[in-house]
C-alpha positions as CSV (number, residue, x, y, z in Angstrom):
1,X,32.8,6.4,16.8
2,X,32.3,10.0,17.3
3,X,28.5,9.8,17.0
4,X,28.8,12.7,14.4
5,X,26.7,10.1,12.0
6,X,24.2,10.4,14.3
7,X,24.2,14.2,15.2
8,X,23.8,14.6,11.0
9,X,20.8,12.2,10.8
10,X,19.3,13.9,13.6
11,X,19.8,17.6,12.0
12,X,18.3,16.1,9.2
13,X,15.0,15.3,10.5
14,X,14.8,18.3,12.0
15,X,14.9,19.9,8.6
16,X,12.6,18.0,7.5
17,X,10.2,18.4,10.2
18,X,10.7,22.3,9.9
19,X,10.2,21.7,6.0
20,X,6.9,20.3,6.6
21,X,6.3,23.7,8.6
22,X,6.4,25.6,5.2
23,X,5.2,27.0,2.3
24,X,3.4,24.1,0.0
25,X,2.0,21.7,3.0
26,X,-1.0,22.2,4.6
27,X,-1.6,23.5,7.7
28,X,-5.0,22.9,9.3
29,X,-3.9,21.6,13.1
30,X,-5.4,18.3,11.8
31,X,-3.2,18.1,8.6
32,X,0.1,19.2,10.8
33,X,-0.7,16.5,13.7
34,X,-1.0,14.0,10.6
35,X,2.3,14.9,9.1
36,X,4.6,15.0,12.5
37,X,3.4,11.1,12.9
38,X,4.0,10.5,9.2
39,X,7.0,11.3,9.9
40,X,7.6,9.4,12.5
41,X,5.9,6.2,10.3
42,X,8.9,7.0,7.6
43,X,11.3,6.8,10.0
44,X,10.2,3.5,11.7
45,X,10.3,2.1,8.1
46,X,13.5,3.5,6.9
47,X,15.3,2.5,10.3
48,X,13.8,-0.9,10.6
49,X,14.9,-1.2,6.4
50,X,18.3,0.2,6.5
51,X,19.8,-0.7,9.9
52,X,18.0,-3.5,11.1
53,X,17.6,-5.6,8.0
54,X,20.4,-3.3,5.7
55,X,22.8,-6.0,5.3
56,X,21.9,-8.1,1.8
57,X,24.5,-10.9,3.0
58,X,22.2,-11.2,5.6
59,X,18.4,-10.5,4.4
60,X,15.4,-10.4,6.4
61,X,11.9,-9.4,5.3
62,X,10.2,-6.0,6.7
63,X,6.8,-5.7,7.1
64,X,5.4,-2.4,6.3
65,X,2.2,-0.7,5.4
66,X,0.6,-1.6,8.3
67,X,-2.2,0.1,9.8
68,X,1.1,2.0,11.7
69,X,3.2,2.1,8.7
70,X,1.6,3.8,5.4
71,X,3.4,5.6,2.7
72,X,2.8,5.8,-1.1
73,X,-0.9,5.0,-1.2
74,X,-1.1,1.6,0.5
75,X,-3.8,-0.9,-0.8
76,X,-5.5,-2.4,2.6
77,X,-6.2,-5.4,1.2
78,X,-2.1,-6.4,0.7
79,X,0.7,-7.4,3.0
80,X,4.2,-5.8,1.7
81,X,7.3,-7.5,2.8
82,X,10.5,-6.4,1.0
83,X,14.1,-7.2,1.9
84,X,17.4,-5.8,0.3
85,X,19.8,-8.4,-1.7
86,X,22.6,-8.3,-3.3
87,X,22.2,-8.8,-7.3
88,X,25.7,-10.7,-7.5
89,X,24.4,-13.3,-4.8
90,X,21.9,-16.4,-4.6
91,X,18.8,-16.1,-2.5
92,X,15.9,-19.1,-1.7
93,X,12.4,-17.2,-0.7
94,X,10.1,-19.9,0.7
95,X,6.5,-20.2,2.7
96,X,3.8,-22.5,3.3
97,X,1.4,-20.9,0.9
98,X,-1.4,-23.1,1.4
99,X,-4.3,-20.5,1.4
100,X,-2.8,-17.5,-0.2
101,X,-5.2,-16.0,-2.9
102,X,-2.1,-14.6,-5.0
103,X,1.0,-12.7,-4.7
104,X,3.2,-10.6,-7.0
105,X,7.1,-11.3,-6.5
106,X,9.1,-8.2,-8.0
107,X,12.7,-7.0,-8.0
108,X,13.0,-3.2,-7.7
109,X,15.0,-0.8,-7.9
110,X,13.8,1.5,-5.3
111,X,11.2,3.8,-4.6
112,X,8.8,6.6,-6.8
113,X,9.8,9.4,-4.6
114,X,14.1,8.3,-5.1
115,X,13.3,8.3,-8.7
116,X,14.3,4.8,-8.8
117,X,12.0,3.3,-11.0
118,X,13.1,0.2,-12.1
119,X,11.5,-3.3,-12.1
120,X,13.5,-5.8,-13.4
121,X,11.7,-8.7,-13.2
122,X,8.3,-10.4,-11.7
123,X,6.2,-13.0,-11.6
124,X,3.1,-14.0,-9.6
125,X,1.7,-17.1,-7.5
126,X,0.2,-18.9,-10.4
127,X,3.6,-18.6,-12.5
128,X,5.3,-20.4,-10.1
129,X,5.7,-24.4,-9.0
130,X,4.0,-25.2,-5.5
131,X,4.9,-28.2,-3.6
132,X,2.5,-30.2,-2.9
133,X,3.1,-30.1,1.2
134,X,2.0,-26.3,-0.4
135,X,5.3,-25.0,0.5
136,X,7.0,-22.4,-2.8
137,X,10.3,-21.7,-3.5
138,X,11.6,-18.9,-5.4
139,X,15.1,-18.6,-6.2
140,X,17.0,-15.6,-7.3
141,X,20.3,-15.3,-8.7
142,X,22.3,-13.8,-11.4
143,X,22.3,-17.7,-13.1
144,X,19.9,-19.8,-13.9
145,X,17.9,-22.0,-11.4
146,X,16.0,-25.1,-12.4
147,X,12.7,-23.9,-11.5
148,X,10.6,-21.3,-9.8
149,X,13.6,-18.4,-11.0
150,X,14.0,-14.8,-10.9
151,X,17.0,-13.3,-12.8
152,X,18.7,-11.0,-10.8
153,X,19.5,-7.6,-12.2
154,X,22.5,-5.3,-11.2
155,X,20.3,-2.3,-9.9
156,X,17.2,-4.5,-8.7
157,X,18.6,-4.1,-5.2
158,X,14.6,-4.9,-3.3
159,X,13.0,-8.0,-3.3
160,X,9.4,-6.8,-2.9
161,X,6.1,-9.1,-2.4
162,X,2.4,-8.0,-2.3
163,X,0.3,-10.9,-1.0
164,X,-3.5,-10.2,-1.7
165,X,-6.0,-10.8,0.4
166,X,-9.4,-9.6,-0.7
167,X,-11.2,-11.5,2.1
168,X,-9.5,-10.4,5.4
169,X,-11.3,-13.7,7.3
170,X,-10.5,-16.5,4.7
171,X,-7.0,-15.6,2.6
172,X,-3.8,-16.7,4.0
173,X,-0.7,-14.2,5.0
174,X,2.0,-16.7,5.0
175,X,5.2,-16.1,6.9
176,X,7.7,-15.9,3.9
177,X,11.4,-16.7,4.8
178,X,15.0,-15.2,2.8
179,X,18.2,-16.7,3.1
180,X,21.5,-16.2,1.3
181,X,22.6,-19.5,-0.3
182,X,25.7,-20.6,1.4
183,X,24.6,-18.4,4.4
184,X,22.5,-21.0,6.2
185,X,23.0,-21.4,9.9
186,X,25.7,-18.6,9.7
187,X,24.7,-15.4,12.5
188,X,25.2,-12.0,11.3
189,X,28.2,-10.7,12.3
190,X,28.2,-7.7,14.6
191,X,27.1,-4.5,13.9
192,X,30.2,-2.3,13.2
193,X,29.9,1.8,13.5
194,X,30.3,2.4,9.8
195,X,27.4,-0.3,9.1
196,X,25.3,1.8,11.3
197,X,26.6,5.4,10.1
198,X,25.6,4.3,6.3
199,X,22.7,3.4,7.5
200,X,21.6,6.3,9.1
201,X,22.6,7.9,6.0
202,X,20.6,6.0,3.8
203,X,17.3,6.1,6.0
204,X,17.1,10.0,6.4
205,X,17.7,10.4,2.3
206,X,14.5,7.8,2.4
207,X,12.9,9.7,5.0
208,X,14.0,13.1,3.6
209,X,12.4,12.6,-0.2
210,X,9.6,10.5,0.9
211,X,8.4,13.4,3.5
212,X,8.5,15.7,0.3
213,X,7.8,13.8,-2.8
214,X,4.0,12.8,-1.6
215,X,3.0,16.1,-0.6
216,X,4.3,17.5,-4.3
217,X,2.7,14.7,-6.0
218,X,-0.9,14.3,-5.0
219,X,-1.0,19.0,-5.3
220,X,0.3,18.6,-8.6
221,X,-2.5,15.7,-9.0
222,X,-5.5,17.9,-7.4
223,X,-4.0,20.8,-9.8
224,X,-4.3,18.2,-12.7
225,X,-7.9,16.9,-11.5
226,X,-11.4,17.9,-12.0
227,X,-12.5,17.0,-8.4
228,X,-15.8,14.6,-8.6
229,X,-14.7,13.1,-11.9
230,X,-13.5,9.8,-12.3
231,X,-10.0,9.5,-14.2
232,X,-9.4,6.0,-16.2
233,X,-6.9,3.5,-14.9
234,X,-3.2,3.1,-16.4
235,X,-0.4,1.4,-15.0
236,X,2.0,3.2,-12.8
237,X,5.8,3.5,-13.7
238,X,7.7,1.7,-10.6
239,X,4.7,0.0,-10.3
240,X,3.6,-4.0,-10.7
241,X,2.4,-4.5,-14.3
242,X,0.0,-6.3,-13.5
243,X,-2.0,-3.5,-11.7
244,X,-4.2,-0.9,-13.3
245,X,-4.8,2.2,-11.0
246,X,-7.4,4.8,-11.3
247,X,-8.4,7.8,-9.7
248,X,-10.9,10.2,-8.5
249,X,-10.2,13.6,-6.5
250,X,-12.8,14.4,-4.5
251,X,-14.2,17.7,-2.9
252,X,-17.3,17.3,-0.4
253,X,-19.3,19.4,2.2
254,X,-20.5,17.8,4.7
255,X,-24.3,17.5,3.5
256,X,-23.2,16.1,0.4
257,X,-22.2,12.7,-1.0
258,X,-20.0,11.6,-4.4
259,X,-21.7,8.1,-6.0
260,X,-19.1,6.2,-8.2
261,X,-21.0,3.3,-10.4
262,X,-19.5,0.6,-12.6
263,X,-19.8,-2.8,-13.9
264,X,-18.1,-4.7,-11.8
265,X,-14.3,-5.4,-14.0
266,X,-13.4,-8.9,-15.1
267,X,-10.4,-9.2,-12.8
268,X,-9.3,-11.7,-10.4
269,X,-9.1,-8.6,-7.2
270,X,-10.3,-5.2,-7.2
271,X,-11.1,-3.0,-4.4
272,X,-11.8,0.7,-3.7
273,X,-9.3,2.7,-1.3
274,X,-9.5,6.4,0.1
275,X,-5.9,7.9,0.2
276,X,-5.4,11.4,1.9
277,X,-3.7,14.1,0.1
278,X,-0.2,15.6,1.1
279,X,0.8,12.3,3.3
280,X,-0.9,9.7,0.4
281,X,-1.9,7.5,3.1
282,X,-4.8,4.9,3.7
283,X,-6.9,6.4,6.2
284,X,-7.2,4.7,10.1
285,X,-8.2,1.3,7.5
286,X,-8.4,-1.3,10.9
287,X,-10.7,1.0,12.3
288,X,-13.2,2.8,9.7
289,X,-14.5,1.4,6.1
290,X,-11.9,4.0,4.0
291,X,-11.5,1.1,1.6
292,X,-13.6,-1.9,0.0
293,X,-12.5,-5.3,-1.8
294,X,-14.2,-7.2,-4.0
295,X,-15.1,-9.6,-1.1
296,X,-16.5,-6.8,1.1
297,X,-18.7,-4.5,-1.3
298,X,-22.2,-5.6,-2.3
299,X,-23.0,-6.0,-5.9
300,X,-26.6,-4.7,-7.1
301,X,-28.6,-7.4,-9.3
302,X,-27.6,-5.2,-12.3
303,X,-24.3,-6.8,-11.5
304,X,-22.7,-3.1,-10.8
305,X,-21.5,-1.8,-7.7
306,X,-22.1,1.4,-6.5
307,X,-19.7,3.3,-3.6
308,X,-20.8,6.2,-1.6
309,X,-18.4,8.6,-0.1
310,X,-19.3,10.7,2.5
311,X,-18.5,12.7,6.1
312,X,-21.9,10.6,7.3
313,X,-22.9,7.3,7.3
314,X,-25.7,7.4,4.8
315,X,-26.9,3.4,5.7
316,X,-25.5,1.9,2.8
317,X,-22.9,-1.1,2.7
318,X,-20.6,0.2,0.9
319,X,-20.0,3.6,2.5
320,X,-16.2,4.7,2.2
321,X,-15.8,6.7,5.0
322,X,-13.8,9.6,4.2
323,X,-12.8,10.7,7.7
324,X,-13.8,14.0,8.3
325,X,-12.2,15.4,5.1
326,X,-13.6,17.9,2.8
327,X,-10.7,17.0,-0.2
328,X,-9.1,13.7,-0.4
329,X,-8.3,11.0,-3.4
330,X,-10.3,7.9,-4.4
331,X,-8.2,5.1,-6.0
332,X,-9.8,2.1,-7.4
333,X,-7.6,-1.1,-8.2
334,X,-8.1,-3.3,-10.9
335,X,-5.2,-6.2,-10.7
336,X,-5.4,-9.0,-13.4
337,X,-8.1,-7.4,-15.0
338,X,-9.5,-8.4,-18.8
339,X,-11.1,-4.8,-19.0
340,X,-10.5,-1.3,-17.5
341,X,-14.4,0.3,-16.8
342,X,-14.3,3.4,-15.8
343,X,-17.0,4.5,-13.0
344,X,-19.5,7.6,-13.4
345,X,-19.4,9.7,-10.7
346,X,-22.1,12.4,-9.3
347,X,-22.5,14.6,-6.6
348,X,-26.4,14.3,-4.7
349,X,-27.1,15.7,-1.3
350,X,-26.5,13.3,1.6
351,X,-30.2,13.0,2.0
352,X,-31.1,11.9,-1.3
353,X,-28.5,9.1,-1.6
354,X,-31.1,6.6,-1.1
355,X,-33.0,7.7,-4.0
356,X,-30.1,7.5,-6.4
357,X,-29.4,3.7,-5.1
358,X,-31.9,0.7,-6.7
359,X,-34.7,-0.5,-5.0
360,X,-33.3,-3.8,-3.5
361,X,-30.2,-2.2,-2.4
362,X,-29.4,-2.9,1.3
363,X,-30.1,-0.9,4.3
364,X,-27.3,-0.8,6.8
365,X,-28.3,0.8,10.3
366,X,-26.1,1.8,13.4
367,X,-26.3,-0.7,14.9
368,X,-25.1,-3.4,11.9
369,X,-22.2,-0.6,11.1
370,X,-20.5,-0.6,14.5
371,X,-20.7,-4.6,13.9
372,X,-19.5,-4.5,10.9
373,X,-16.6,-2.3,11.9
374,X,-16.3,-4.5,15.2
375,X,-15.3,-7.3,12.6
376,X,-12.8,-4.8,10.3
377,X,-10.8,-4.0,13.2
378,X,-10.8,-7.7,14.4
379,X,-9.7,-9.2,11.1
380,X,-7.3,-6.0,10.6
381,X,-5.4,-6.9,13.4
382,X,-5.4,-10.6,13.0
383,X,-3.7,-10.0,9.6
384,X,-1.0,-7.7,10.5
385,X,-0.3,-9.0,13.9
């Protein structure tokens, strides 16, 4: 009633913003603009997670890494929706999910940078029972359910779904529902000070260790690294198991160009996604090519792909546009995957990246790009409207 809740939270963004002023982040004008609106994107999440949708008893699903929204190295090619429960209560998750390619359902924890690592259970689309008016039904609950179940577990306190869609035009993005059981038809009640005083709390200690733990953990990754070498891909802790990620920390001038070639892997989605270093974001994805599915990179006849990155378009398809940035990170996905290649990566001049590329491979000229990018922005925004 005091607003002194609110005169805390706002001191503590301060500090953070003057933390992201000092010694460890970088501080190109570029890289400081960058990190003032990531922090602005962490506290649009955190608010919208913690006070608008902070009460388990009565659950809604947040969208978030969004073209506007991006923390923790978002793949492009997923819509995230998460909502808090309660692990002592009952929850029905449903959605028409006529469409949908696949989705991976998990109970968390929390989040890398909170050092809450848990999962606790998950499943995906094809483990579960679909109606056949194509609507699903997940239930979760500390007892078992007849069918389409998730036990709950007493620290999985985030229900979390990734719904993949490796063709931005054709795969659904269903609109996925939560309600407490015995909650139907019941309002929330109204806000009351100390529900919005813990959740200020809670959204600057997001805010707070989120603003910090990225920046530590993609140095400590580049200090790890051999820039222009490809690392292999592993499983993440806090992550889905289902997902392999690997890596590749790269360091460019602007008249050369990094080739990564591979077999193309033996799983059901896989894609190639710039991340930037210090914020671990996705790049301006509904606007430039910083990432490639499976659907959207072209496959040479030697049934390989082969990604360019580069400052300039070299008039290849799949360019990954790397913004401008002399160091940045390369993460390639492989999700359901029956092998793990690993690509080979070399360093040419811009100007001979045709020559390192076979014969037949396409040609992609201005023109084509800004079409092609025309269509990216188009089917960005259709997805995440």
């Amino acid at each position: 009633m005091s607003g002194q809740a609110w005169r805390d939270y706002c001191d503590r963004l301060k500090a953070v913003g003057e933390r992201i002023l000092g010694d460890g982040f970088p501080t190109s004008a570029r890289d400081r603009a960058e990190g003032f609106r990531h922090l602005t994107r962490l506290i649009s999440y955190a608010s919208s997670m913690e006070i608008e949708a902070g009460d388990p008893l009565h659950p809604a699903f947040v969208r978030y890494e969004t073209p506007h929204s991006q923390w923790g190295g978002p793949n492009p090619d997923n819509l995230y929706l998460r909502a808090n429960i309660d692990p002592a209560q009952t929850y029905r998750v449903w959605a028409d999910v006529r469409g949908m390619r696949q989705a991976i359902f998990s109970l968390n924890e929390g989040d890398m940078q909170l050092q809450q690592l848990g999962v606790f259970s998950e499943c995906t689309l094809a483990d579960l029972e679909v109606r056949d008016d194509g609507v699903l039904e997940l239930w979760i609950s500390p007892d078992e359910q007849s069918r389409n179940w998730m036990r709950s577990h007493p620290k999985g306190r985030l229900l979390t779904i990734r719904v993949y869609q490796s063709d931005w035009d054709a795969d659904a993005g269903p609109v996925f529902h939560i309600e407490r059981v015995g909650a139907e038809g019941v309002p929330r009640p109204p806000i009351e000070p100390a529900d919005v005083a813990r959740g200020l709390e809670r959204a600057a200690r997001w805010g707070e260790a989120s603003a910090v733990f990225w920046n530590q953990y993609t140095r400590a990754g580049w200090q790890r690294a051999t820039p222009n070498h490809v690392a292999a891909a592993r499983a993440t802790p806090g992550g889905a198991d289902n997902i392999l990620y690997g890596s590749c920390f790269f360091e460019l001038t602007r008249d050369r160009a990094l080739i990564l070639a591979c077999e193309v892997p033996d799983a059901d989605y896989w894609s190639f996604t710039l991340h930037t270093l210090a914020w671990l974001e996705s790049g301006a994805f509904a606007d430039r090519q910083t990432s490639l599915s499976g659907h959207q990179a072209h496959v040479d006849a030697d049934a390989r792909v082969r990604v360019v990155l580069a400052h300039e378009d070299p008039g290849v398809p799949n360019w990954i546009d790397i913004e401008g940035r002399e160091r940045g990170l390369l993460v390639y996905r492989w999700v359901w995957s029956r092998n793990n290649p690993v690509p080979e990566a070399r360093v040419v001049k811009l100007t001979e990246v045709r020559g390192q590329l076979p014969d037949d491979h396409p040609k992609i000229n201005r023109d084509e790009r800004r079409a092609m990018l025309a269509r990216r922005r188009a089917s960005a925004w259709k997805r995440f409207q």
